[in-house]
C-alpha positions in Angstrom: 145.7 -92.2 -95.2 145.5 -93.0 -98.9 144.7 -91.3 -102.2 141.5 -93.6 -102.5 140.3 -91.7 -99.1 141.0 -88.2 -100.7 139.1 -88.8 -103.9 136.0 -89.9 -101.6 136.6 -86.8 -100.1 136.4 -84.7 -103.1 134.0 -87.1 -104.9 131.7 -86.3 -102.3 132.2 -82.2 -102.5 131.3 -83.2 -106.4 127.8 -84.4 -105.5 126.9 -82.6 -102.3 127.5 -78.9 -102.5 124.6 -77.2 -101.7 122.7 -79.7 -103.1 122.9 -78.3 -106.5 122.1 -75.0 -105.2 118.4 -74.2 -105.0 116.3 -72.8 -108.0 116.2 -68.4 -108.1 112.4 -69.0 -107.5 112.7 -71.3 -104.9 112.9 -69.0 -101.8 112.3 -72.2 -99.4 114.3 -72.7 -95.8 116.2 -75.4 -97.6 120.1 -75.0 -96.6 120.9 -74.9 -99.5 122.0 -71.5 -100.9 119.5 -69.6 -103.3 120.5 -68.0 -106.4 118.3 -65.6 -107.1 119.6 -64.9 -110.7 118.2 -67.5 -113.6 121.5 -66.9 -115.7 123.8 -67.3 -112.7 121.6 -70.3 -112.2 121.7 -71.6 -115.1 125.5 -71.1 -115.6 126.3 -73.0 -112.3 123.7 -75.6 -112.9 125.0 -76.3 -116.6 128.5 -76.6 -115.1 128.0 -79.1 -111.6 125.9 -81.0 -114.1 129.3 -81.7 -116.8 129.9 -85.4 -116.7 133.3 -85.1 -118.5 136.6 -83.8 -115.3 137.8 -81.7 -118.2 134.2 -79.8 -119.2 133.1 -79.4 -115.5 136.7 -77.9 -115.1 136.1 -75.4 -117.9 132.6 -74.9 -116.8 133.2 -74.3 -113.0 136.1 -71.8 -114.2 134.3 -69.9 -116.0 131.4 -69.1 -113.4 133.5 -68.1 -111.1 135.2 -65.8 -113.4 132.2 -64.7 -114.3 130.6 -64.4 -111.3 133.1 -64.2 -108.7 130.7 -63.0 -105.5 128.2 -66.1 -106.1 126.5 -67.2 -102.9 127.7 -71.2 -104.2 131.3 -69.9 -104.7 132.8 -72.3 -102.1 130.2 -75.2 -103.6 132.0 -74.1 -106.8 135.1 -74.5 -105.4 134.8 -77.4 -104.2 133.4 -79.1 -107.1 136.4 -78.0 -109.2 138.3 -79.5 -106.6 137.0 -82.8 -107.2 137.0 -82.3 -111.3 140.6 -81.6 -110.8 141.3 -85.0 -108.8 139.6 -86.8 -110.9 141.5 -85.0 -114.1 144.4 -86.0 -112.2 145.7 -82.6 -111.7 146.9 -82.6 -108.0 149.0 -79.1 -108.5 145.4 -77.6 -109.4 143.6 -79.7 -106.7 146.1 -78.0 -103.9 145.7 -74.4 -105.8 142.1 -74.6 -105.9 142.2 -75.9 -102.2 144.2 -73.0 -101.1 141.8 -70.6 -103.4 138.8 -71.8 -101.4 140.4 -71.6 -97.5 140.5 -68.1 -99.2 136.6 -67.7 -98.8 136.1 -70.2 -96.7 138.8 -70.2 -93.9 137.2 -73.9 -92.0 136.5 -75.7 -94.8 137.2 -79.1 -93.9 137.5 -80.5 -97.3 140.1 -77.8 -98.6 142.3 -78.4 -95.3 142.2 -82.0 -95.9 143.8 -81.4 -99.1 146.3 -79.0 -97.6 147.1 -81.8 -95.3 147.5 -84.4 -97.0 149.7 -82.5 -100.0 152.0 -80.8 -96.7 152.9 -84.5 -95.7 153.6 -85.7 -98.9 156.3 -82.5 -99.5 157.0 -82.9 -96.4 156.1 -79.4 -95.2 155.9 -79.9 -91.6 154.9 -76.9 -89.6 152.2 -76.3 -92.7 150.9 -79.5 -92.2 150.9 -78.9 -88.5 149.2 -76.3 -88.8 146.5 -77.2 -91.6 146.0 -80.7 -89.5 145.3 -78.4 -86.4 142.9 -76.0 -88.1 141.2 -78.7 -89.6 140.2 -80.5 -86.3 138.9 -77.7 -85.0 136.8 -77.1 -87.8 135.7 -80.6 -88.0 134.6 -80.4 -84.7 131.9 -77.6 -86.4 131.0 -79.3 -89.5 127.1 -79.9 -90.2 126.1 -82.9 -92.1 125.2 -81.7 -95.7 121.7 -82.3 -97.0 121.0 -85.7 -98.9 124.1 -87.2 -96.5 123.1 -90.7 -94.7 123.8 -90.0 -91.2 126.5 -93.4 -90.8 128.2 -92.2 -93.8 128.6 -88.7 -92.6 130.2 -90.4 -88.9 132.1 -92.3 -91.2 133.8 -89.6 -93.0 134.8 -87.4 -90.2 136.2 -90.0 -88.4 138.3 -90.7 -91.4 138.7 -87.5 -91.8 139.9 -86.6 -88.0 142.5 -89.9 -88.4 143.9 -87.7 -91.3 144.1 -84.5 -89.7 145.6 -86.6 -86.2 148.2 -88.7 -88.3 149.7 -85.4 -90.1 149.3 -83.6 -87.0 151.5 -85.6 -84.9 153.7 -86.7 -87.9 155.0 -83.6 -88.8 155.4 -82.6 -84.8 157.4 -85.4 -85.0 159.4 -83.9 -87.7 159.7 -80.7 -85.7 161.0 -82.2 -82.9 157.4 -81.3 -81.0 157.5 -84.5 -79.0 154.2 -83.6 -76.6 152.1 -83.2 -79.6 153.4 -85.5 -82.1 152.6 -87.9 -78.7 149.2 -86.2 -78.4 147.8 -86.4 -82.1 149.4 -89.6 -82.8 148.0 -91.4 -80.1 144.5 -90.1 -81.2 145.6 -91.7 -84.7 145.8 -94.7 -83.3 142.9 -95.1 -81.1 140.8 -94.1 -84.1 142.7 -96.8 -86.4 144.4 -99.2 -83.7 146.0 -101.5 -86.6 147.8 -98.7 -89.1 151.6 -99.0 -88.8 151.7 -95.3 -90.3 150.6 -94.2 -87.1 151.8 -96.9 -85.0 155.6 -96.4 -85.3 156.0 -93.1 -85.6 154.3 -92.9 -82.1 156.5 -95.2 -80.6 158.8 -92.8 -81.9 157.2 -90.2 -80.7 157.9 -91.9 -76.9 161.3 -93.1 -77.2 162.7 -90.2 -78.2 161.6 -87.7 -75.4 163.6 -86.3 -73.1 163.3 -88.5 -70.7 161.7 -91.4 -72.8 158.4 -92.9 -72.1 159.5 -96.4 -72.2 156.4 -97.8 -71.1 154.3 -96.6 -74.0 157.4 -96.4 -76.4 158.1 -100.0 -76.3 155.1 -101.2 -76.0 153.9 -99.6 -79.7 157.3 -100.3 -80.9 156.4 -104.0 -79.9 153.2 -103.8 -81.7 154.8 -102.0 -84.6 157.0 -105.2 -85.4 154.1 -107.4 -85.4 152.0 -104.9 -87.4 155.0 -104.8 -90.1 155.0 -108.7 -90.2 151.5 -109.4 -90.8 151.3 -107.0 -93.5 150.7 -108.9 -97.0 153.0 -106.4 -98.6 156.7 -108.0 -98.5 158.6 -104.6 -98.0 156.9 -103.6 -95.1 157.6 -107.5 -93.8 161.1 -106.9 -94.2 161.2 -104.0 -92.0 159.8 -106.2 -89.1 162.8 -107.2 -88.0 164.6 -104.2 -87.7 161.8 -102.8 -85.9 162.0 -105.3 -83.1 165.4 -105.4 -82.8 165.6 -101.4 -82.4 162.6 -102.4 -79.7 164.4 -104.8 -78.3 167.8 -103.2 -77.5 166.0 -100.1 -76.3 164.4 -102.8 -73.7 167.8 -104.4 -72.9 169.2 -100.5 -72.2 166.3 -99.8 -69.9 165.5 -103.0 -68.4 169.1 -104.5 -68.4 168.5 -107.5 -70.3 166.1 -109.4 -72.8 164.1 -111.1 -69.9 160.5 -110.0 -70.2 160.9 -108.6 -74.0 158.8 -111.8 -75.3 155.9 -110.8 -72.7 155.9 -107.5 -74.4 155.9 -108.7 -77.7 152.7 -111.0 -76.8 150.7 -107.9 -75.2 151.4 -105.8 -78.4 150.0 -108.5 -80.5 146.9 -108.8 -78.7 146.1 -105.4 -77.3 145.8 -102.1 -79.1 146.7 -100.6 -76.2 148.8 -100.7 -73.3 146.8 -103.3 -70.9 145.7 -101.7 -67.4 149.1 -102.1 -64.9 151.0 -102.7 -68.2 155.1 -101.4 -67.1 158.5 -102.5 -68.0 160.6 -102.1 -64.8 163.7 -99.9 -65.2 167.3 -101.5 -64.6 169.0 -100.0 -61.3 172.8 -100.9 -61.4 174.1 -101.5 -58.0 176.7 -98.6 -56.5 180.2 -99.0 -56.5 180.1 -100.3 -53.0 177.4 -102.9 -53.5 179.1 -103.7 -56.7 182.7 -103.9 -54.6 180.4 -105.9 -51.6 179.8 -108.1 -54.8 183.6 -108.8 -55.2 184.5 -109.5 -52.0 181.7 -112.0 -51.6 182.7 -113.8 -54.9 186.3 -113.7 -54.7 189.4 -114.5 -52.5 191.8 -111.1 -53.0 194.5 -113.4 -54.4 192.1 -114.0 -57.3 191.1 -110.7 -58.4 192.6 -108.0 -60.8 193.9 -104.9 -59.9 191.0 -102.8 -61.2 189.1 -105.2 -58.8 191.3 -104.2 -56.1 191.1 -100.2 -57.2 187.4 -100.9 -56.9 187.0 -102.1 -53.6 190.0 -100.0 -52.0 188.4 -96.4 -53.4 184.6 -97.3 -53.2 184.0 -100.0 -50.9 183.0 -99.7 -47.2 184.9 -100.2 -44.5 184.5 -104.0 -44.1 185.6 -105.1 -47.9 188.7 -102.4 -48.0 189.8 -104.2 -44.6 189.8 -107.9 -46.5 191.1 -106.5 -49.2 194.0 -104.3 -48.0 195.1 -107.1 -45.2 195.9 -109.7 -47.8 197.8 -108.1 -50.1 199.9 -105.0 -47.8 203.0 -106.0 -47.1 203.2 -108.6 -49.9 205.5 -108.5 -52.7 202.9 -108.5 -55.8 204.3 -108.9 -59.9 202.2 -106.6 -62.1 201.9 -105.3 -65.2 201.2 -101.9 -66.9 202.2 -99.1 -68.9 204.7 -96.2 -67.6 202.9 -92.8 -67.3 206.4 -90.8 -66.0 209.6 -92.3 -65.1 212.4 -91.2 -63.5 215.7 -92.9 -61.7 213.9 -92.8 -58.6 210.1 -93.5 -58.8 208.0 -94.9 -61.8 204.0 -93.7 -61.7 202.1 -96.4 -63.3 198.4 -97.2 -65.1 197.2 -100.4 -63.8 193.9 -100.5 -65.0 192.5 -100.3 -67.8 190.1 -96.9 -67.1 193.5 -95.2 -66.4 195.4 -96.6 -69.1 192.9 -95.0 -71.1 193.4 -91.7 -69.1 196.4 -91.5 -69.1 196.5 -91.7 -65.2 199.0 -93.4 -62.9 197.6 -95.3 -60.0 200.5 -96.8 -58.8 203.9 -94.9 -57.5 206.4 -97.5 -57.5 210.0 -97.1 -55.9 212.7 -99.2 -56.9 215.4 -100.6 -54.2 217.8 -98.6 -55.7 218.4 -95.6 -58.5 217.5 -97.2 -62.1 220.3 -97.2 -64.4 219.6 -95.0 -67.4 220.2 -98.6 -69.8 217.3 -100.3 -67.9 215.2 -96.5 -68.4 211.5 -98.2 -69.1 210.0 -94.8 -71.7 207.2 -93.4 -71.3 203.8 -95.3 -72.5 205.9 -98.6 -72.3 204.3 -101.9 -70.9 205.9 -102.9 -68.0 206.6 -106.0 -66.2 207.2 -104.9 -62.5 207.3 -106.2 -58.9 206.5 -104.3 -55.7 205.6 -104.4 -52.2 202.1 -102.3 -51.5 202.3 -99.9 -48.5 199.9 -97.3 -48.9 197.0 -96.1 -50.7 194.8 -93.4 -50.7 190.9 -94.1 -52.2 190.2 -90.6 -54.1 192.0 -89.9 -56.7 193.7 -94.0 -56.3 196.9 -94.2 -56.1 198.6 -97.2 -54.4 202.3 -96.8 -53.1 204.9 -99.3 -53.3 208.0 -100.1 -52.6 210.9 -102.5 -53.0 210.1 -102.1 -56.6 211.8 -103.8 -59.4 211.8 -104.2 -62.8 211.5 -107.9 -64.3 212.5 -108.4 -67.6 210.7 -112.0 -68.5 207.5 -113.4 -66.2 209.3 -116.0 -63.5 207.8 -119.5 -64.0 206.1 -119.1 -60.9 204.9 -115.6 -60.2 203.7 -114.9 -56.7 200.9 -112.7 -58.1 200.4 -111.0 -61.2 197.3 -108.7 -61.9 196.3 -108.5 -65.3 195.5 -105.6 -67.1 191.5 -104.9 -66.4 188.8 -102.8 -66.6 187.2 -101.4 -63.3 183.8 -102.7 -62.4 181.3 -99.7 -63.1 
């Protein structure tokens, strides 16, 4: 919401109050208020009717100095309000605002102040709570006398955007997810096409603990296009980085691009969320479908010795047997990094998740004692070849014997594993 709304606002408070108060004689059932006191009349009447910001402002304070109890005090106030905005004076717009929620604790008009001056100083639980107070009391407000009926509708809807978009901005702020979701949203159903609103309550939904994807990336979607439509060239530029924050929250949800486009075309021609619209969350397989996976795809020969770790520790029954059968027994050439050595028994990292640990998975035994020359130290890569005899799945550790160290590749190795991640 804009300066141009707020001087409406307080333009209107200029012209409307009371409608210029009726006359002390004038003891009619007009709303207005009466005041019964020609001078006090006069006074106030002589002030309101000031064309010039500055001489209303001098004219408005000095009634209420003057008469401080006045039964148009918070028309008063709110006419100096509006003499002050259109001085340019904002510091004396928010004092006098704050002067008149003194008399007049749901007065719309001062809270919309309050609100809009808490955003822009970014006074977050004040504007919460000023945005709050100021729906509530909107939900009271009467139309004032000589007000068409559209025009009234107009500004409270205006008005209750305002109050929503600070609301559930500076919940937002405060890390008050439910409510920055709840006043936000009502932002945006009042004002569908307003990127103010519009991104902060994807926000709002991607954030939460556990995000709400479905409405998160469907407005972060509609963000994006909102930002390149605009006709002002910095909020263009931010279109793309608005997608593509969009986008790889999709991808980390949904577990790839495929149906981000689809998205992108709903959010450009929907306000909302179409009826049935949901994004369908990614469900990685299991470590035994994923190791069911392996042994479909692969011949043991042919797969790496995380591969191996995989299927051996995770996979049923079945795939450990297929596994296990081909390569027990069989003198295998490997590669990987020395965790402890000693004379008699080397434990060794063969994949790359316990290389990163710090873990052996391997216990290797050589034919005979290793010669303290041919010592391989600790966190060395090593070239080795062994004979698997055992395993056991959890913690991993294969055994294996016959071991020996190799100190170049032979032209034709049997089998050598390379260095891999284990499948997660």
């Amino acid at each position: 919401m804009n300066k141009t709304f707020l001087a409406v606002v307080l333009a209107l408070a200029a012209v409307l109050p009371g409608a210029a108060a009726a006359a002390p004689q004038a003891a009619s059932s007009s709303q207005a208020p009466v005041i019964k006191d020609p001078a006090e009349y006069n006074a106030y009447m002589g002030a309101i009717g000031q064309k010039d910001p500055n001489a209303k402002i001098s004219g408005l304070e000095a009634f209420l100095v003057q008469y401080p109890n006045s039964v148009v005090k918070v028309d008063a106030l709110e006419s100096l309000m509006a003499a002050y905005q259109q001085a340019g004076n904002m510091a004396k717009v928010v004092d006098t605002a704050n002067k008149l929620l003194a008399v007049a604790p749901n007065n719309v008009r001062a809270l919309v102040v309050l609100a809009y001056t808490d955003k822009a100083s970014q006074k977050w639980a004040d504007g919460l709570q000023h945005s709050q107070q100021g729906l509530e009391s909107l939900a009271k407000m009467t139309k004032p006398e000589g007000m068409a009926d559209a025009d009234f509708d107009k500004q409270k809807k205006q008005m209750s955007t305002l109050f929503n978009s600070v609301a559930g901005f500076s919940a937002l702020q405060l890390k008050n997810l439910p409510d920055a979701q709840k006043y936000l949203r009502a932002a945006v159903q009042e004002d569908p096409n307003n990127l103010d609103n519009v991104y902060p309550l994807a926000l709002s939904y991607l954030t939460a603990n556990p995000p709400d994807y479905d409405n998160g990336l469907f407005f972060i979607a509609r963000a994006s296009d909102l930002a390149a439509s605009s006709t002002q060239p910095t909020v263009q530029a931010q279109a793309k980085g608005i997608e593509a924050y969009g986008k790889g929250m999709y991808v980390k949800y949904h577990g790839s691009d495929q149906g981000w486009s689809d998205v992108m075309t709903a959010a450009k021609t929907a306000p909302e969320p179409p009826a049935g619209f949901t994004i369908t969350k990614y469900v990685p397989p299991t470590p035994a479908q994923q190791a069911a996976q392996i042994v479909k795809d692969k011949q043991p020969k042919d797969m790496s010795f995380a591969e191996w770790q995989l299927v051996l520790s995770a996979g049923e029954q079945a795939d450990k047997d297929v596994v296990w059968n081909a390569i027990k027994g069989k003198p295998l050439q490997m590669e990987g990094i020395v965790i402890k050595a000693s004379k008699d028994e080397l434990q060794i990292a063969g994949s790359q998740d316990d290389i990163d640990q710090n873990r052996a998975d391997i216990t290797l035994t050589p034919t005979g004692p290793i010669p303290p020359r041919l010592m391989p130290k600790e966190g060395a890569t090593l070239d080795f070849e062994g004979t698997p005899e055992s395993y056991t799945p959890d913690p991993f550790m294969m055994t294996m014997d016959k071991g020996a160290l190799l100190t170049k590749a032979p032209a034709a190795p049997a089998k050598k594993a390379p260095v891999h991640h284990r499948a997660h």
